[in-house]
C-alpha positions as a printed Julia matrix, in Angstrom:
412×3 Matrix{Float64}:
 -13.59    9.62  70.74
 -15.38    7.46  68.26
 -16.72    8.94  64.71
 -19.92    8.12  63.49
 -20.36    4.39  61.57
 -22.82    2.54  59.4
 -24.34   -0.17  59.78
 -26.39   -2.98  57.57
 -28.13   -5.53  59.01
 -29.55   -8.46  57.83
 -31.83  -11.1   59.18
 -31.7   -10.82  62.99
 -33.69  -13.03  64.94
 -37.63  -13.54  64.77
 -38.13  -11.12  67.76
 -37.69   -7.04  68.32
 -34.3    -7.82  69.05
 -32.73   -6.37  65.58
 -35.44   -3.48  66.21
 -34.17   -2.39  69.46
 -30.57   -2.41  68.88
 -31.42   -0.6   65.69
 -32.79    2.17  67.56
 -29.93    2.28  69.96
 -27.21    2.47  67.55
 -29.33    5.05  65.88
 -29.66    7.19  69.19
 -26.17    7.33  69.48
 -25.53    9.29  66.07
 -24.62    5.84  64.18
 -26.51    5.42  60.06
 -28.67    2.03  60.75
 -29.74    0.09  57.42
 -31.98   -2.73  57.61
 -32.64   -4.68  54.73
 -35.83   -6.9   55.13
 -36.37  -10.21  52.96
 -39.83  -11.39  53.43
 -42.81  -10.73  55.44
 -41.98  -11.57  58.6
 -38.97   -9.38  58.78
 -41.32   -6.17  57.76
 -43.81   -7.44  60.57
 -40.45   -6.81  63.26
 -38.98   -3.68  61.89
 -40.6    -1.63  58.68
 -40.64    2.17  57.91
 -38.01    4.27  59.12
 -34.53    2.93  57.83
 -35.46    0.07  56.25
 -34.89   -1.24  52.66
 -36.51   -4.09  50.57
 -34.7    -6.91  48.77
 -37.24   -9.02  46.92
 -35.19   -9.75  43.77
 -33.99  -13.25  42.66
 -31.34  -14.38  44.8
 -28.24  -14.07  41.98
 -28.93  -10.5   41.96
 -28.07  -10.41  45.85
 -24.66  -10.04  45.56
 -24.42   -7.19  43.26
 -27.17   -5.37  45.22
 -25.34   -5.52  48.73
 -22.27   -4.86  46.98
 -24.27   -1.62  46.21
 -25.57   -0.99  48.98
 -22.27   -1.42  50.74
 -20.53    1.59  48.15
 -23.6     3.93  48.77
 -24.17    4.04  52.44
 -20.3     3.37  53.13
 -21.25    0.48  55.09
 -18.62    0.01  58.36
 -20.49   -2.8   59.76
 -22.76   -5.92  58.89
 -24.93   -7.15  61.89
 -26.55  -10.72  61.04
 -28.31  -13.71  62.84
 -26.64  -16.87  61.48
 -23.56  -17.24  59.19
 -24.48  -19.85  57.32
 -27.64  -18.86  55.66
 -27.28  -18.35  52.19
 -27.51  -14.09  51.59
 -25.46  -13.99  54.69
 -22.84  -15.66  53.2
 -22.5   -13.86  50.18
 -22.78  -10.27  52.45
 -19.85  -11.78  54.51
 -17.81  -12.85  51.2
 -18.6    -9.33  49.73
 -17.79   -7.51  53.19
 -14.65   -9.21  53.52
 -13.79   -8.41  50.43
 -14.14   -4.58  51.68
 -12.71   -4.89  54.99
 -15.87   -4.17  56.37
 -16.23   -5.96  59.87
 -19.02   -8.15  60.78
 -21.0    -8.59  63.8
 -22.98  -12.31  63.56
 -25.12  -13.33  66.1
 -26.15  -16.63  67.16
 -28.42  -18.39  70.25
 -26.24  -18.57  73.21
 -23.49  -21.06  73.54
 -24.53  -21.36  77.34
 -27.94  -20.77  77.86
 -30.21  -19.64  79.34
 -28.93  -16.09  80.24
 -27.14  -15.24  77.12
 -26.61  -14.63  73.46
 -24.19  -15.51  71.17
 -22.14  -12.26  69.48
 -19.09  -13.01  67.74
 -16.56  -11.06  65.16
 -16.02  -13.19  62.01
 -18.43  -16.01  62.64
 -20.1   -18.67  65.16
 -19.39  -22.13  65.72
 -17.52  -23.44  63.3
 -16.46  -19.97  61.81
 -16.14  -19.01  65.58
 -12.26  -17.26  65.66
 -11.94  -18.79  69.19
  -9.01  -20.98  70.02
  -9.12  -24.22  69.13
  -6.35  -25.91  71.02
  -5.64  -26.49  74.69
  -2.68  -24.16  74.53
  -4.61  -21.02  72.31
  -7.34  -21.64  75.51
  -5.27  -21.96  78.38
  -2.91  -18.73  76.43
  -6.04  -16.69  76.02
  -7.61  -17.5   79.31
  -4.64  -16.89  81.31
  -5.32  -13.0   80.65
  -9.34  -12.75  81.43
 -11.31  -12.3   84.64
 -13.03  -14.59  86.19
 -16.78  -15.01  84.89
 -18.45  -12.64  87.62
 -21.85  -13.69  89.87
 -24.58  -12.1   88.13
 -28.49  -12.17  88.07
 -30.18  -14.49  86.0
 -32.2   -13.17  82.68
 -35.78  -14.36  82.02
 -36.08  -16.22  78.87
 -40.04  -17.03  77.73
 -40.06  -20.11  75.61
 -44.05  -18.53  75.03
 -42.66  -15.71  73.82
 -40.28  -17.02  71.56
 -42.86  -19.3   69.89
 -45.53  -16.3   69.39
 -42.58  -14.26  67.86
 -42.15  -17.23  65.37
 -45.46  -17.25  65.2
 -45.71  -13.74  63.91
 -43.14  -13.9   61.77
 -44.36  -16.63  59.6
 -47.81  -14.94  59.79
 -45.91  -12.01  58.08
 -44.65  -13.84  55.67
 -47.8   -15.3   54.44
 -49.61  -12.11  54.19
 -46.86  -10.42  52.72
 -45.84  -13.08  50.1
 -46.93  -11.29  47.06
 -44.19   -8.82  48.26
 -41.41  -11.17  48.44
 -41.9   -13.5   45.42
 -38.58  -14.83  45.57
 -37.88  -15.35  49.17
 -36.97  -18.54  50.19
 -36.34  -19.3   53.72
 -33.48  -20.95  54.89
 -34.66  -23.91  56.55
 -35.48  -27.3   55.02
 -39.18  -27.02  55.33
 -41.97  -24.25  54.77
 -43.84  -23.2   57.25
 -46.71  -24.88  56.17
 -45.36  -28.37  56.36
 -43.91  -27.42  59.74
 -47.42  -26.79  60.83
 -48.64  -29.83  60.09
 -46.23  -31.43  62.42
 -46.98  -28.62  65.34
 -50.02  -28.84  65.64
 -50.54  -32.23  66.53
 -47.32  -31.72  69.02
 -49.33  -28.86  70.54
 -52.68  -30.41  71.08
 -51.16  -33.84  72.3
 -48.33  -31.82  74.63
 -49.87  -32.89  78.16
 -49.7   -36.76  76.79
 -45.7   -36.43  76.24
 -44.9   -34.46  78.76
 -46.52  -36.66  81.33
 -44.66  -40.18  79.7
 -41.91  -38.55  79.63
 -41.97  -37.57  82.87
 -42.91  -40.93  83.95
 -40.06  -42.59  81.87
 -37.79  -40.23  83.2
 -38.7   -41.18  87.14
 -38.13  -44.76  86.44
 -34.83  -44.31  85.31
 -33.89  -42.39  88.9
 -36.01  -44.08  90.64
 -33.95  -47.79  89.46
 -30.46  -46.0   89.83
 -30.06  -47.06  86.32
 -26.42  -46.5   84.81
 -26.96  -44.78  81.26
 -25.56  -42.27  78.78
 -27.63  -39.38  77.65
 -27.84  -39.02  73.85
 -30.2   -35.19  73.52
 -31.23  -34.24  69.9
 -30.79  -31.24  68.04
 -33.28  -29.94  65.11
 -33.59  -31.79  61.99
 -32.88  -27.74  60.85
 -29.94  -26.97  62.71
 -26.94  -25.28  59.81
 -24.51  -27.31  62.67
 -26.1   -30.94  62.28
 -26.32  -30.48  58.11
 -23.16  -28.35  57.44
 -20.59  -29.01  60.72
 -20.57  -32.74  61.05
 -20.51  -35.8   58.59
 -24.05  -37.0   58.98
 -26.85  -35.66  56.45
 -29.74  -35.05  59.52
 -30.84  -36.58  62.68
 -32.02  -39.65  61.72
 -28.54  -40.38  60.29
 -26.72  -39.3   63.39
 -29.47  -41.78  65.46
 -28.26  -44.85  63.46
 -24.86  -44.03  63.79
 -25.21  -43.82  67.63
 -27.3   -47.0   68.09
 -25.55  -49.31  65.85
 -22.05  -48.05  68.28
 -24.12  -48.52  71.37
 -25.53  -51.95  70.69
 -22.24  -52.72  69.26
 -19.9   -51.88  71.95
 -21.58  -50.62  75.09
 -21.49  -52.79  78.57
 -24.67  -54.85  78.68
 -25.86  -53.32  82.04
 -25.7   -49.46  80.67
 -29.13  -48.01  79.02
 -28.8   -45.12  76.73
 -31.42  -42.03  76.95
 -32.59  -40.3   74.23
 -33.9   -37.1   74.7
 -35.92  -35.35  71.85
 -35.42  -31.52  70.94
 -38.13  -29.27  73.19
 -38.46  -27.29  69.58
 -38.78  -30.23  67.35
 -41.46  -29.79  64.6
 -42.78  -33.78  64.59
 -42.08  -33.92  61.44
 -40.13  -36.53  61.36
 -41.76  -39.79  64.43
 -38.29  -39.85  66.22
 -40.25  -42.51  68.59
 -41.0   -44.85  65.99
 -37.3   -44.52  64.04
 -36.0   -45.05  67.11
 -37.86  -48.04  68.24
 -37.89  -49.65  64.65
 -34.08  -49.82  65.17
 -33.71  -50.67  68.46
 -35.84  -53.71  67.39
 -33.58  -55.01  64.64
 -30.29  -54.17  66.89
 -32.06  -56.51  69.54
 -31.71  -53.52  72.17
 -35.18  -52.52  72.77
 -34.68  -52.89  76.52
 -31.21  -50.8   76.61
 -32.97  -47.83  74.88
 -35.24  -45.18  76.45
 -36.57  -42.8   74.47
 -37.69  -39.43  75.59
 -39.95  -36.6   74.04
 -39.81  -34.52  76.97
 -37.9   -34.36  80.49
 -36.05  -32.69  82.41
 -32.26  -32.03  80.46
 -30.72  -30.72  83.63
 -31.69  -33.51  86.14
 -30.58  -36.59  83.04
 -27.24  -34.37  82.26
 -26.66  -34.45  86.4
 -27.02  -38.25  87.07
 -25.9   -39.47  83.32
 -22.72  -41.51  83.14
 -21.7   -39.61  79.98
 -22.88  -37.23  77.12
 -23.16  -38.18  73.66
 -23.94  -35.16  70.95
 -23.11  -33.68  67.52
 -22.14  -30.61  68.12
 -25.27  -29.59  70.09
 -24.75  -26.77  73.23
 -25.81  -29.41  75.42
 -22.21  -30.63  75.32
 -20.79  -27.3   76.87
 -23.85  -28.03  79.55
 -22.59  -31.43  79.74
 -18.95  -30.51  80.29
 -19.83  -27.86  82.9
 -22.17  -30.37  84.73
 -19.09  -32.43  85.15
 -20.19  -35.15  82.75
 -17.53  -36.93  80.3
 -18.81  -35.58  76.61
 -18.19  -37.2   73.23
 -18.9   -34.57  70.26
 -19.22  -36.65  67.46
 -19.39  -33.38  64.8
 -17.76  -29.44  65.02
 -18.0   -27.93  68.41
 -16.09  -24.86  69.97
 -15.68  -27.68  72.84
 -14.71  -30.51  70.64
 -10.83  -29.78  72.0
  -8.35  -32.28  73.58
  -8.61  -31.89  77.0
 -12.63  -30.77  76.98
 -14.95  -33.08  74.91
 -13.45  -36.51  73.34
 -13.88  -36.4   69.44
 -13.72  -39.03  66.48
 -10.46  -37.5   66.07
  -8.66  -39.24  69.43
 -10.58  -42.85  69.33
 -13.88  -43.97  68.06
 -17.37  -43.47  69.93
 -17.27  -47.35  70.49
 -14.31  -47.03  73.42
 -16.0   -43.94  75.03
 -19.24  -46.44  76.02
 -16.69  -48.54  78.15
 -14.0   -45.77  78.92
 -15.32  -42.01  79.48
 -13.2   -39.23  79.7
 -13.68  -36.57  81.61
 -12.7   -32.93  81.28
  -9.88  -30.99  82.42
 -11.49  -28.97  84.82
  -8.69  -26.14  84.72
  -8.97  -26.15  81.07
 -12.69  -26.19  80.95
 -12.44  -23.26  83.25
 -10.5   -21.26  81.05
 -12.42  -22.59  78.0
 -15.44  -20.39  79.81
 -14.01  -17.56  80.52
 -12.44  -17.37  76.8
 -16.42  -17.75  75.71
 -17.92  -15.53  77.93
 -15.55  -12.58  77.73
 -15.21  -13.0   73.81
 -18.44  -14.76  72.51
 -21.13  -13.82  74.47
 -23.31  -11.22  75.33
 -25.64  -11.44  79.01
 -29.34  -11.53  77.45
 -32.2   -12.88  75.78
 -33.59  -12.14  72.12
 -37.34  -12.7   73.38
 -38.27  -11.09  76.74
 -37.95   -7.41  77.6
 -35.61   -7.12  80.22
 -33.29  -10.0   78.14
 -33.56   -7.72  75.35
 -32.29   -4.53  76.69
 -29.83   -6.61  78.72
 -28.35   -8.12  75.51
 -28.25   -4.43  73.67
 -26.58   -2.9   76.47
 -23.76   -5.58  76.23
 -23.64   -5.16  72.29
 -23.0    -1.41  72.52
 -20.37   -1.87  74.84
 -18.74   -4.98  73.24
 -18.94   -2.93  69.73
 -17.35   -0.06  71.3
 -14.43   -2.11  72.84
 -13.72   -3.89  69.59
 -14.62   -0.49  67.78
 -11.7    -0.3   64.6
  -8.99    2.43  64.98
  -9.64    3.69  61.34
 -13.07    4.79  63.39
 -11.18    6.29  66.51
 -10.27   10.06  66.78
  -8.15   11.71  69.02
C-alpha cells in the first residue's frame, strides 16, 4: 500500500491542467503545494494550497530549498525543464533525492502529453542508441488501438490568452517576474494581431501554393519551422534562432541539392509574426539564385506535405518523429530523442549536403520499438486544453505516478 506524499509544483501549463491534477492528487490523501509566479498562474489555480513567490530571482533557490525542508517535499511536478526556476528546483531536488515529474507537449501529437522522470528532450533518460531501444523495446507491449482525444487549438489560445491577461492585472503583485520566453507579451501582440486579422489571406495562399505543388507532382523536401521561442531551437542545437537555422538550410540546399527538387517551407501554425519569415526567406533565396526552387508556406496542411515529401528536414522539431512514422527519410540537424542511427540521419553520420541527393530512410523495426519505448515510458494519452483531454491525461498521471511510485513510499 502506498503512504501519503507531497508534492510541489511549479509552472504547469497555461490551462487547468496543473489545477485538476492538483485536486486529484489531493483527493487521494496526497499534501499538494503550488507555488504561483505571476499573474497568470493565480488566474489558473489561487486560494486553497497555493503559495506566492514574487521575490528577486537569486532568492529562489534558498526559498524552494525551504520550502522543500518544511513541507517534506517527495515530489516536484513542472512544465518545462529548461526554464530558469525550474532548473534551480531540479538542481536543489536532486540534491535531496526528491524525484521529479516534468511535463512537456507531446512528443507525438495530437492525442498525448509528454510526462517524463528526470527531464524531456534532451534531459529525456530514454535510450539513446539502437541497442538501449531495440533492449528496452524488446520487453513492452505493443502500442494498443485507442480513441482519439480532442485537442482545441481555440482553446489553447484563449487559455494563453488568459494567462497573460493575469499577468497584466496582477503585475504589481509579481514585480520581479520575468517570463521565460524571449519576448513580452506585449511585443508578441503586436505581431498577433496583424496574423489574426489577415488569417483568411494566408491560409487561402497557402492553400493555393500548397495545391500547385500536388497538383505538378513536384519532387521536394519539406523543411517545417519551429518557434523563434522554442528552449530546443536556442538551447539543443548549434544555431542561435530560426532565422539562423533558415540560412543554414538554404545555403546546403542551393549548394548541393539536384536541380529538379524544390524545397517547402512550412511556417509554425503558433508563430507570433514577429519576425517576416516570408521576406527572410525570399531575400535569400534571391541572392542564392534559387527563388524558383523555394516555396514558402505560412499555412498548409503538415500531414498531406509530410505524406508526398521526398524527405524531412528539422532541428529537433516533433515533426521529425511525424516524419519518421509517415515513412519519410528525416535529417535532424539539432538534439532529438529520434536523432539515433538507424531512425533520423544527424550531422553526426554525414553532412545535410549528401542527404539532398541520398535520403535515408528509417529502420522500420527500430522505429517500431523506438515508439513503443516513448509511449510506454514518455507519454501520457491526453490533452492540457480540452476537458475530456484533461481528465484523460490525469488519469494516466495517477497511474504512471503510482507505477513508478519510490519504495521508500511503499508499505507492506
Amino acid at each position: 500500500m502506498q503512504s501519503h506524499r507531497s508534492f510541489l509544483m511549479l509552472q504547469g501549463p497555461q490551462s487547468r491542467f496543473f489545477k485538476r491534477l492538483g485536486s486529484a492528487l489531493e483527493n487521494q490523501g496526497h499534501r499538494v503545494t503550488k507555488i504561483n509566479f505571476c499573474g497568470g498562474d493565480v488566474l489558473s489555480w489561487y486560494g486553497r494550497n497555493t503559495r506566492v513567490f514574487n521575490k528577486p530571482f537569486f532568492m529562489w533557490q534558498d526559498h524552494v530549498a525551504g520550502l522543500m525542508n518544511e513541507l517534506a517535499i517527495t515530489d516536484v511536478l513542472l512544465f518545462g525543464d529548461r526554464r530558469a526556476i525550474h532548473a534551480e528546483a531540479i538542481a536543489e531536488a536532486r540534491r535531496r533525492g526528491v524525484r521529479v515529474y516534468v511535463f512537456e507537449e507531446g512528443y507525438l501529437q495530437p492525442n498525448c502529453i509528454t510526462f517524463e522522470e528526470h527531464g524531456v528532450n534532451a534531459n529525456s533518460p530514454l535510450p539513446r542508441t539502437a541497442d538501449g531501444i531495440r533492449s528496452l523495446g524488446a520487453s513492452l507491449e505493443a502500442i494498443p488501438d485507442v480513441p482519439a482525444i480532442p485537442n482545441s487549438l481555440k482553446v489553447r489560445v484563449m487559455d494563453t490568452i488568459r494567462h497573460h491577461v493575469g499577468n497584466v492585472c496582477l503585475w504589481s503583485l509579481f514585480p520581479f517576474y520575468r517570463t521565460h520566453r524571449p519576448y513580452v507579451i506585449g511585443r508578441e501582440l503586436m505581431g498577433w494581431l496583424p496574423r489574426y486579422l489577415n488569417r483568411k489571406g494566408r491560409v487561402e495562399k497557402a492553400e493555393r501554393m500548397q495545391e500547385t505543388i500536388f497538383n505538378e507532382d513536384l519532387s521536394y523536401f519539406l523543411y517545417p519551422l519551429q518557434l523563434d521561442s522554442d528552449f530546443q531551437m536556442r538551447l539543443n542545437s548549434s544555431f542561435t534562432d530560426v532565422p539562423d537555422a533558415i540560412r543554414h538550410v538554404l545555403i546546403s540546399f542551393a549548394g548541393s541539392a539536384p536541380k529538379q527538387v524544390r524545397l517547402v517551407i512550412k511556417n509554425h501554425p503558433l508563430d507570433n509574426g514577429l519576425i517576416d519569415y516570408e521576406s527572410f526567406v525570399g531575400q535569400l533565396i534571391d541572392e542564392l539564385g534559387i527563388a524558383d526552387r523555394v516555396v514558402y508556406l505560412d499555412g498548409g496542411n503538415g500531414k498531406r506535405l509530410l505524406e508526398r515529401c521526398r524527405g524531412v528536414v528539422v532541428v529537433n522539431s516533433s515533426m521529425g518523429l511525424e516524419g519518421l512514422l509517415a515513412g519519410r527519410p528525416v535529417y535532424c540537424l539539432g538534439q532529438a530523442l529520434y536523432g539515433v542511427p538507424g531512425l533520423a540521419v544527424t550531422p553526426q553520420e554525414f553532412p545535410l549536403d549528401g542527404f539532398w541527393n541520398d535520403p535515408h530512410q528509417a529502420d522500420l523495426e527500430l522505429l517500431e520499438l523506438f515508439v513503443r519505448v516513448v509511449f510506454h515510458h514518455a507519454l501520457v494519452r491526453g490533452s492540457f486544453y480540452t476537458e475530456q483531454g484533461i481528465a484523460a491525461a490525469v488519469e494516466g498521471v495517477l497511474e504512471r505516478l503510482a507505477l513508478k511510485a519510490p519504495a521508500q513510499y511503499e508499505e507492506a
